[in-house]
C-alpha positions as CSV (number, residue, x, y, z in Angstrom):
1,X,-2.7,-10.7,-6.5
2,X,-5.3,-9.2,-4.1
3,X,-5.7,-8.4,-0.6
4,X,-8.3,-9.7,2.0
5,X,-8.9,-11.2,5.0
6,X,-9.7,-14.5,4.0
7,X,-7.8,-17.1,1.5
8,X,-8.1,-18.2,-2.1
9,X,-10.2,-15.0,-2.3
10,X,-12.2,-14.6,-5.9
11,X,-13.2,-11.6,-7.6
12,X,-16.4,-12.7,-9.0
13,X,-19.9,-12.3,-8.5
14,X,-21.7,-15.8,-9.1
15,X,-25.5,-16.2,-9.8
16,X,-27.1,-19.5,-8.4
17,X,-25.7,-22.9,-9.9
18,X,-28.7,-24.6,-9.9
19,X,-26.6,-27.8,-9.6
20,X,-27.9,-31.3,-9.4
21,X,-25.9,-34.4,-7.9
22,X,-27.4,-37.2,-10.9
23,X,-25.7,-40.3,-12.4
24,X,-28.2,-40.1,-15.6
25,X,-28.6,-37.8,-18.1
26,X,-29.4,-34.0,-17.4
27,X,-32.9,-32.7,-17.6
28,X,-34.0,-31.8,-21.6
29,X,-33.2,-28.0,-22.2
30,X,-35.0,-25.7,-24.9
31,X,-31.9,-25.7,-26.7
32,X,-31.8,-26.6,-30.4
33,X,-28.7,-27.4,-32.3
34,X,-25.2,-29.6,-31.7
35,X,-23.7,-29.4,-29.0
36,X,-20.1,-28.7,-28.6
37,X,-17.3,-29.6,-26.3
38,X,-16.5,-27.4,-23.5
39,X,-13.4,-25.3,-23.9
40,X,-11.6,-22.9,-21.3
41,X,-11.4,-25.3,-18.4
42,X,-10.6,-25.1,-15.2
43,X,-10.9,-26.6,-11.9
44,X,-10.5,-24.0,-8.3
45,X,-9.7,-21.0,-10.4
46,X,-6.4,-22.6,-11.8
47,X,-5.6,-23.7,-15.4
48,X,-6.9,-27.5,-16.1
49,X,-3.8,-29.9,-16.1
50,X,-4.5,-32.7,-18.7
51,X,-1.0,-34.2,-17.8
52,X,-1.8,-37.0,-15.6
53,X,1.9,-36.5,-14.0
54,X,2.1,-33.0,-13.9
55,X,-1.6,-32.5,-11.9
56,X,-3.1,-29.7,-10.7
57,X,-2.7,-29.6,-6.5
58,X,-5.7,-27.8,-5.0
59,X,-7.5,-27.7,-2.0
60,X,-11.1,-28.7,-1.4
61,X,-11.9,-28.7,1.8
62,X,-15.4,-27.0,1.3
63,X,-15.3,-29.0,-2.7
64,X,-13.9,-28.3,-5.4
65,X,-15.5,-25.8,-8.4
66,X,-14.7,-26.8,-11.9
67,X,-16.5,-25.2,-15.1
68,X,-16.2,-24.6,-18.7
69,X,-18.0,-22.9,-21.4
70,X,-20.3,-24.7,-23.5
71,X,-21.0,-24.4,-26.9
72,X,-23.7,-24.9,-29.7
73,X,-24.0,-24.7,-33.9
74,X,-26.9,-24.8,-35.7
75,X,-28.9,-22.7,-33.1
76,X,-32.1,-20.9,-33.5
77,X,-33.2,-18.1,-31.1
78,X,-32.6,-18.1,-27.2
79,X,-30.7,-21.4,-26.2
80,X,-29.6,-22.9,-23.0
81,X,-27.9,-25.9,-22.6
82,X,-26.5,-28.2,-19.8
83,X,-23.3,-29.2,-18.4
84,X,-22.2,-32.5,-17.2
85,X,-19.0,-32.8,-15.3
86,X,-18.1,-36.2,-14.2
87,X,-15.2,-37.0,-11.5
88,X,-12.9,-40.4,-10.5
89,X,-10.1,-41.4,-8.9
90,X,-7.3,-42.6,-10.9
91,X,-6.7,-45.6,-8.8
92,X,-10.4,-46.6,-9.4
93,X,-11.8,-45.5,-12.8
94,X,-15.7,-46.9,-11.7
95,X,-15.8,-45.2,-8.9
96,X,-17.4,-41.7,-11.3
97,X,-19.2,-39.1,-9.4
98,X,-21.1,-36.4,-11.9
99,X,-22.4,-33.0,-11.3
100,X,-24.8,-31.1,-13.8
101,X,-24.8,-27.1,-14.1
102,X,-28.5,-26.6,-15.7
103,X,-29.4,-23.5,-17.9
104,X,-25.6,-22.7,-18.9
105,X,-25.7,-20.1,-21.0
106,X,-23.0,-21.0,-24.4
107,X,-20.1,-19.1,-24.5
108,X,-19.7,-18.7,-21.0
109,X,-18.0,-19.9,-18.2
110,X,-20.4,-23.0,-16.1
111,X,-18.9,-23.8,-12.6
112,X,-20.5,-26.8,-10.7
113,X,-18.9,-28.1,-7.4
114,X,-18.0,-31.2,-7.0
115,X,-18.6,-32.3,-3.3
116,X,-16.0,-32.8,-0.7
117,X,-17.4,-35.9,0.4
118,X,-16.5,-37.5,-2.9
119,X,-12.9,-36.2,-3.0
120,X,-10.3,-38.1,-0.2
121,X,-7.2,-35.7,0.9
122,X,-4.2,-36.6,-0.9
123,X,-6.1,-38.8,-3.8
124,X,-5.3,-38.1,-7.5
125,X,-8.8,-37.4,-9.5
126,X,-9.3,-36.7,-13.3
127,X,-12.2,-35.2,-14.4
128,X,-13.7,-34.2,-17.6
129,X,-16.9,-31.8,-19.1
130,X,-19.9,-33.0,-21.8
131,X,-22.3,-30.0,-23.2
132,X,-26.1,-31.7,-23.2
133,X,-28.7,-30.1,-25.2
134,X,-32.0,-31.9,-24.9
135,X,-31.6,-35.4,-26.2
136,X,-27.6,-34.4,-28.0
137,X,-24.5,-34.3,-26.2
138,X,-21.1,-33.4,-27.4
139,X,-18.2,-35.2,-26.9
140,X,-16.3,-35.6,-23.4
141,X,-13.7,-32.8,-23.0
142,X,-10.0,-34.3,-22.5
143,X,-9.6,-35.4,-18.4
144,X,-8.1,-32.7,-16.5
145,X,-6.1,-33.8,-13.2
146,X,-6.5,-33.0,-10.2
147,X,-4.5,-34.1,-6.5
148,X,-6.7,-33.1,-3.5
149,X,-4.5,-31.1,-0.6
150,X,-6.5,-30.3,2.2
151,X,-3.8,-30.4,4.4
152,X,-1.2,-27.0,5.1
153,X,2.6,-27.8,5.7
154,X,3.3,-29.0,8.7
155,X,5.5,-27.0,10.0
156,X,6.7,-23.3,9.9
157,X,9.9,-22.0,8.0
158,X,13.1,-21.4,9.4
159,X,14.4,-17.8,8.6
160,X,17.8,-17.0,9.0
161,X,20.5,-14.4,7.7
162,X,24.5,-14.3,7.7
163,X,24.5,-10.5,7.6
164,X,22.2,-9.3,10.4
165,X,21.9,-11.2,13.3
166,X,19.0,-11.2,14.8
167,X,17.7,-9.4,18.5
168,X,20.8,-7.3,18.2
169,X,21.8,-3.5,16.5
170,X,23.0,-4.2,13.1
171,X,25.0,-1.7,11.0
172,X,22.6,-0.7,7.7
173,X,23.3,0.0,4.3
174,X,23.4,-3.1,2.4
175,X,20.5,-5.4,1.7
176,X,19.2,-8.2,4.2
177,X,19.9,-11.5,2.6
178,X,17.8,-14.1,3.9
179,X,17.7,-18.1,3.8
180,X,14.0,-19.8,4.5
181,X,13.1,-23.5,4.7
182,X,10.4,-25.5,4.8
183,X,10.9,-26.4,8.2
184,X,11.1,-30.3,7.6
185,X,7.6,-30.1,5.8
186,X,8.4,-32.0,2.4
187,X,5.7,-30.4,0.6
188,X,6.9,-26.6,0.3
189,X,6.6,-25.6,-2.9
190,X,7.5,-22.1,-2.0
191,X,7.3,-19.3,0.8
192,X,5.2,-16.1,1.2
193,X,6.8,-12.8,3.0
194,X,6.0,-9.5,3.8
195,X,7.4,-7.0,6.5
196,X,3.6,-6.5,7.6
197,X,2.1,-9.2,9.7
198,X,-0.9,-9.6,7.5
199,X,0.5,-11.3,4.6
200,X,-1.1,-11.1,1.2
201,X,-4.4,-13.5,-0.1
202,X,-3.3,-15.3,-3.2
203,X,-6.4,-14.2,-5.5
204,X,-7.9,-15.2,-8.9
205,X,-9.7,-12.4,-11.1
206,X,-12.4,-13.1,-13.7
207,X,-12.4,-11.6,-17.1
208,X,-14.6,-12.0,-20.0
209,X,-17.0,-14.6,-19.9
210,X,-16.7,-15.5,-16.6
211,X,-13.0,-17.1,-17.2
212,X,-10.6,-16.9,-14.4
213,X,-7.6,-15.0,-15.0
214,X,-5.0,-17.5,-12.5
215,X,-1.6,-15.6,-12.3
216,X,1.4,-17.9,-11.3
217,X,2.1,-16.0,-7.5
218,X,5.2,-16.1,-7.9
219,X,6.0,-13.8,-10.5
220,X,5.2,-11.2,-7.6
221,X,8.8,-11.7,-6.6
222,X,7.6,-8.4,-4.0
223,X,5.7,-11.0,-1.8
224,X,6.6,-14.6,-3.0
225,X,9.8,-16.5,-3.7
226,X,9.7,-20.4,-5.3
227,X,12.1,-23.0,-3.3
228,X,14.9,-24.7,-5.3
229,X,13.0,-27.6,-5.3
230,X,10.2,-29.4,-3.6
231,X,10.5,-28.8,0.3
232,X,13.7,-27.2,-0.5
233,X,15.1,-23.6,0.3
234,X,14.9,-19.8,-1.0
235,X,17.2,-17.3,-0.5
236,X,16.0,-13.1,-0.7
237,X,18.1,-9.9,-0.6
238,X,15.7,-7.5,0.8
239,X,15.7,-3.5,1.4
240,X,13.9,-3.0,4.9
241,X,10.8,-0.9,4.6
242,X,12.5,2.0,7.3
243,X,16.0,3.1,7.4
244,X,16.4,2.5,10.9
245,X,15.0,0.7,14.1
246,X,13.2,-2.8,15.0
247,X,12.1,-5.0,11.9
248,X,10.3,-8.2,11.5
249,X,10.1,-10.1,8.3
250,X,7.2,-12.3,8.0
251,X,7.0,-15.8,6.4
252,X,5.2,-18.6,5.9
253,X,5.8,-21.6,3.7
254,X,3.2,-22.8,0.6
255,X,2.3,-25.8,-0.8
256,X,1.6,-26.5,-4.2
257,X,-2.3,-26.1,-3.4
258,X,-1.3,-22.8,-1.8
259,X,-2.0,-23.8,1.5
260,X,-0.2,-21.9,4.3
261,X,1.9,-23.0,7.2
262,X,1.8,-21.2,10.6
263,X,3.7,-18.1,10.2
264,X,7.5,-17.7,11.6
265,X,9.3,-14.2,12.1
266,X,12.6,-13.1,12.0
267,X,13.3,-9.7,14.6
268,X,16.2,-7.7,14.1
269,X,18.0,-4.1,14.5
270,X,19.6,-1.5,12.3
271,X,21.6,1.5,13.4
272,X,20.8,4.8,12.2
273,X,21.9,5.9,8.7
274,X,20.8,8.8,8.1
275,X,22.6,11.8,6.7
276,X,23.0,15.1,8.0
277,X,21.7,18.6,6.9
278,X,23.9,21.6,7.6
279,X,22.8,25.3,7.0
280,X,25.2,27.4,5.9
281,X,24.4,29.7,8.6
282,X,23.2,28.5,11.9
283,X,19.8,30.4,12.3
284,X,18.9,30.8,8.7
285,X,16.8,34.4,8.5
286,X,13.0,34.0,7.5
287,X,12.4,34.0,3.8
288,X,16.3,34.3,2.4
289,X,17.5,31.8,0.3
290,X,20.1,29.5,2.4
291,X,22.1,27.0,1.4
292,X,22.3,23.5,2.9
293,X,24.3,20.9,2.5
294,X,23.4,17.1,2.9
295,X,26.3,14.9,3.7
296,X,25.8,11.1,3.9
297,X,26.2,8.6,7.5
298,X,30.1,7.7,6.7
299,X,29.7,3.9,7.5
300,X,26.9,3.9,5.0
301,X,28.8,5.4,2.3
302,X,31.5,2.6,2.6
303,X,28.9,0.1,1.9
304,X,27.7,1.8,-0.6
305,X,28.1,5.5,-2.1
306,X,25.1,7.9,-1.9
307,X,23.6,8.9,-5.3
308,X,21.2,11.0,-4.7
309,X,18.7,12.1,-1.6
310,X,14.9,12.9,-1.2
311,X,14.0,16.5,0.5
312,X,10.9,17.3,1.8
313,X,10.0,20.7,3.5
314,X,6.8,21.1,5.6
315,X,5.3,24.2,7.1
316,X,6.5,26.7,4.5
317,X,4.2,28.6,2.2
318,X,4.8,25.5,-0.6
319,X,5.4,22.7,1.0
320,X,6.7,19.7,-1.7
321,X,9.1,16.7,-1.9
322,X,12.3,16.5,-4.4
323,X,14.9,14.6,-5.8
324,X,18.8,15.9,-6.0
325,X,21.6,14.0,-7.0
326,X,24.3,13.4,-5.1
327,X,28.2,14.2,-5.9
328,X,31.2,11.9,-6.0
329,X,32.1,12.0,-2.5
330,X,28.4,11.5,-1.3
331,X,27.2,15.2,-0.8
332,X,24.5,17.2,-2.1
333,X,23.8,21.0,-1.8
334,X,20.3,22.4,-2.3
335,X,19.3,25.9,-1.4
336,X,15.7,26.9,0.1
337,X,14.0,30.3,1.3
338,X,12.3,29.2,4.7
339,X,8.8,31.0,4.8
340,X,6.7,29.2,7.2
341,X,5.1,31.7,9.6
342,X,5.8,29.6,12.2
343,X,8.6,27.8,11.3
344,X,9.8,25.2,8.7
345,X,10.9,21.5,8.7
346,X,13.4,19.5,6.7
347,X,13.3,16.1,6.4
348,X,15.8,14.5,4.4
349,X,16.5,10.6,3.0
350,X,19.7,8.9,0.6
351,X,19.2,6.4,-2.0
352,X,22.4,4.5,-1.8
353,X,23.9,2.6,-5.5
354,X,22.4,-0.8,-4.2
355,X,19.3,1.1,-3.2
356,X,19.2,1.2,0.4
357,X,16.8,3.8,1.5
358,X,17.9,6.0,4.9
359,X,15.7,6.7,7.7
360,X,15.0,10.7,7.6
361,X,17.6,13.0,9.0
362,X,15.4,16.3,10.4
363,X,16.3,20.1,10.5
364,X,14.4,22.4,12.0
365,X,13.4,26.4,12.4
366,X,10.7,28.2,14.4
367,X,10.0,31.6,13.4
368,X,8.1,34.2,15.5
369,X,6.9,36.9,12.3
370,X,4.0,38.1,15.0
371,X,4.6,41.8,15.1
372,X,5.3,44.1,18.6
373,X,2.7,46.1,19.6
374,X,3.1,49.1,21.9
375,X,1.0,52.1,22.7
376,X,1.7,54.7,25.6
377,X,-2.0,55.5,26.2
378,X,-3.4,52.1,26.2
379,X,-0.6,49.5,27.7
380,X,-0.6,46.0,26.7
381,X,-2.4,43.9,29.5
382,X,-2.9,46.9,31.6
383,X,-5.3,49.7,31.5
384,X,-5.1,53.3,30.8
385,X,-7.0,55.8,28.8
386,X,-10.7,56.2,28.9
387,X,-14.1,56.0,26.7
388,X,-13.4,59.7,24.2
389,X,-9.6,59.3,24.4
390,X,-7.4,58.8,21.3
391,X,-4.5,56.6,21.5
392,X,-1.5,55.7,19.3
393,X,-0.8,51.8,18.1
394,X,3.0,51.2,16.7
395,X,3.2,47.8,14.8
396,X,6.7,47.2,14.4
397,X,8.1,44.1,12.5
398,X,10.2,41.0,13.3
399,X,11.1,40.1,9.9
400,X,12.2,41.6,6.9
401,X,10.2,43.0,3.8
402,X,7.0,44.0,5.4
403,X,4.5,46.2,4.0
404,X,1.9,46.7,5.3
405,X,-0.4,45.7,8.3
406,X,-4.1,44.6,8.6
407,X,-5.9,45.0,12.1
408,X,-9.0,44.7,14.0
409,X,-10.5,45.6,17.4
410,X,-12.3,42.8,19.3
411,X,-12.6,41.2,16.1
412,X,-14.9,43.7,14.5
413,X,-15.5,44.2,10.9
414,X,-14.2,44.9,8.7
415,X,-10.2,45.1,9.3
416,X,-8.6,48.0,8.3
417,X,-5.1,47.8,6.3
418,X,-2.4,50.5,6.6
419,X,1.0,50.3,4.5
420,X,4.0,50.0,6.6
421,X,6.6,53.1,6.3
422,X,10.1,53.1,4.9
423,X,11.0,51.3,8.6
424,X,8.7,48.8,8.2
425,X,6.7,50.2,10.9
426,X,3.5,51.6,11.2
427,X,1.1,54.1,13.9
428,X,-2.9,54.2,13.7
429,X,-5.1,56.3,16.0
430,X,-7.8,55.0,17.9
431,X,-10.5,56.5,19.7
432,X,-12.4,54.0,22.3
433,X,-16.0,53.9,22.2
434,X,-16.7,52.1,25.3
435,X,-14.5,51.5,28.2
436,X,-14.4,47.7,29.4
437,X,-12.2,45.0,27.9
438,X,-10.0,45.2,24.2
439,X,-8.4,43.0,22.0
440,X,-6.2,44.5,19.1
441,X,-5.9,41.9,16.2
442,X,-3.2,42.7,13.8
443,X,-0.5,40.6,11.3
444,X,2.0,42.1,8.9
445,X,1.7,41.4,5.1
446,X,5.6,40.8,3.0
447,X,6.4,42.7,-0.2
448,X,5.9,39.1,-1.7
449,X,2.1,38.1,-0.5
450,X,2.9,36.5,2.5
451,X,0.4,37.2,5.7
452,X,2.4,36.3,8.6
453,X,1.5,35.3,12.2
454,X,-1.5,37.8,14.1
455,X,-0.2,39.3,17.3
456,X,-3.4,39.5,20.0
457,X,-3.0,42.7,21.8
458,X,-5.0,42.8,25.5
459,X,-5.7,46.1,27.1
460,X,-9.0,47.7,28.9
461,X,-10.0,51.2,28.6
462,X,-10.7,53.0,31.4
């Protein structure tokens, strides 16, 4: 299954076909040898039905490629070979319109298109493959089947669900089950959904040899659900995509050729579930090691009991995302040493059992670690002093564990680091050169590494 903006989208890079429209034989090749059957067919990327009531269903609104690879024994040096495909409709077995890929290489894949004008909407066609070699030819391959379906279902699916209504706030915590319909088009074969608008391109890669590689869609039970039966109805049990807020689910119905309908939406609400986060005391001190305890949104743990929840800090000195599990009653307790310089977030999500995903509960801190500044001789945003006269600089700190500070004058280099005494605090002398305007640049270093917030300190000499 890929992704792209336009359908029946192909992974494949395709050199010229060199096709000719002919109802006679194909031009001689330099090929020597017999001639074999063509194996591996297939017709628009899909597998080759040779069940005349089982066909395959495929649009060809722009004709329709078939191919197989060609073979030849008995061959001597470079060989290249011909492929002729012929086409009919069931109802009218005369009626045969051929195609020939020239210079087919054996033992790979050799598409010709058969043109739209030759194939009528809704019209049953078999088709079958012949290898040509100069004068030889191999045997016809068995008639694959083919119904033409140029035309998308009518009309667009009806989406509905007995547990959230929609256009209205709906309590969360269990999944959404759904019901979709064809709408009254009698072709459905199934439907395609997604809670992004741009639903996904039903896509065929190509492996070895140039063979397709068709994968059934819906086995991508993610995206695609099969109806009960032909124009019939599908049911889903979904987990929205966000815990909380306005959704949309997207759908449109498929035909057996893939073709889609015009796409129908289904808008509805869900109430908050997201836990809570408790420090165990309210302003949590920079860098200690608190403990927090995550409690789940009640109504969602009578839906369903909270097994386990995601944590993710941002800001701090490591930021990262864990897993903890949950206890019997729902709650969790975790315990984290806040060291962002500025501040830390917590955001914080529960996996129900049935695996309903919260939105985020946040918790918050904002730290100021800049240290004070003071100085008799030279006050801050004032002026004093004079060119020749020494003054005294105190850094004191606002947090715990500091030692030592790193400062600068009027960003000058380099900076000059002093250790911090027993109180954490620290004096440095300082002699102005010049009078006029100052800026003192100085942060505090922890006994652990960490450099915290600078502190900008304005004063002018003279």
């Amino acid at each position: 299954m890929f992704f792209a903006a336009r359908p029946r989208a192909v992974l494949a890079c395709l050199g010229t076909l060199g096709l000719a429209l002919a109802a006679a034989t194909s031009p001689a090749s330099a090929a020597t040898g017999t001639p074999t059957t063509p194996t591996q067919l297939f017709n628009g990327y899909r597998h080759c039905s040779t069940d005349a009531d089982r066909p395959s269903y495929l649009w060809a609104g722009e004709g329709l490629r078939v191919e197989g690879i060609p073979g030849i024994t008995g061959s001597t040096g470079y060989s290249r070979v011909s492929v002729r495909y012929q086409a009919w409709p069931i109802t009218d077995p005369t009626r045969i319109t051929t195609v020939i890929r020239d210079y087919a290489t054996p033992g790979f894949e050799a598409p010709a298109t058969l043109p739209a004008h030759a194939l009528a909407d809704g019209q049953t066609y078999a088709w079958q493959a012949q290898t040509v070699a100069g004068d030889a030819v191999s045997d016809w391959s068995a008639p694959c089947y083919v119904t033409i379906d140029n035309t998308r279902p009518a009309n667009a699916p009806t989406i509905t669900s007995p547990n959230y209504s929609p256009d209205v706030w709906n309590e969360g915590g269990e999944p959404v089950e759904f019901t979709l319909s064809a709408g009254g088009a009698d072709d459905v074969e199934g439907f395609e959904f997604s809670w992004q608008s741009v639903l996904p391109v039903i896509g065929t890669s190509i492996g070895d040899h140039g063979i397709p590689q068709p994968v059934d869609p819906y086995t991508n039970t993610k995206y695609f659900k099969r109806a009960e039966a032909l124009g019939g109805t599908a049911t889903l049990s979904l987990i929205p995509p966000n815990g909380s807020g306005p959704m949309t689910l997207w759908v449109r119905s498929l035909d057996r050729a893939y073709n889609g309908s015009a796409i129908a939406q289904y808008n509805f609400n869900v109430r908050s579930t997201a836990p809570t986060v408790t420090p165990a005391v309210p302003e949590p001190e920079f860098g200690e090691r608190t403990e927090f305890t995550l409690r789940p949104n009640p109504a969602l743990q009578t839906k369903s009991p909270v097994v386990s929840y995601s944590v993710q800090t941002t800001g701090g000195q490591d930021d990262k995302t864990f897993e903890v599990s949950a206890g019997a009653d729902g709650t969790a307790t975790v315990e984290l040493a806040l060291d962002g310089i500025y501040g830390e977030d917590i955001q914080v999500t529960s996996r129900s059992a049935n695996g309903w995903v919260s939105d985020k509960a946040r918790w918050g801190v904002n730290y100021d670690t800049t240290p004070t500044v003071t100085s008799d001789t030279y006050p801050e945003n004032g002026s004093g002093g004079g060119v020749g006269v020494p003054g005294t600089f105190t850094f004191t700190a606002k947090v715990k564990d500091v030692v030592s500070y790193t400062y600068t004058f009027n960003n000058g280099e380099p900076s000059v680091t002093v250790p911090a005494d027993a109180d954490h605090t620290a004096s440095v002398d300082w002699t102005p050169p010049t009078d006029g305007w100052y800026d003192l640049t100085v942060y505090a270093t922890t006994g652990s590494g960490i450099q915290l917030a600078p502190y900008d300190y304005f004063f002018t000499v003279g």
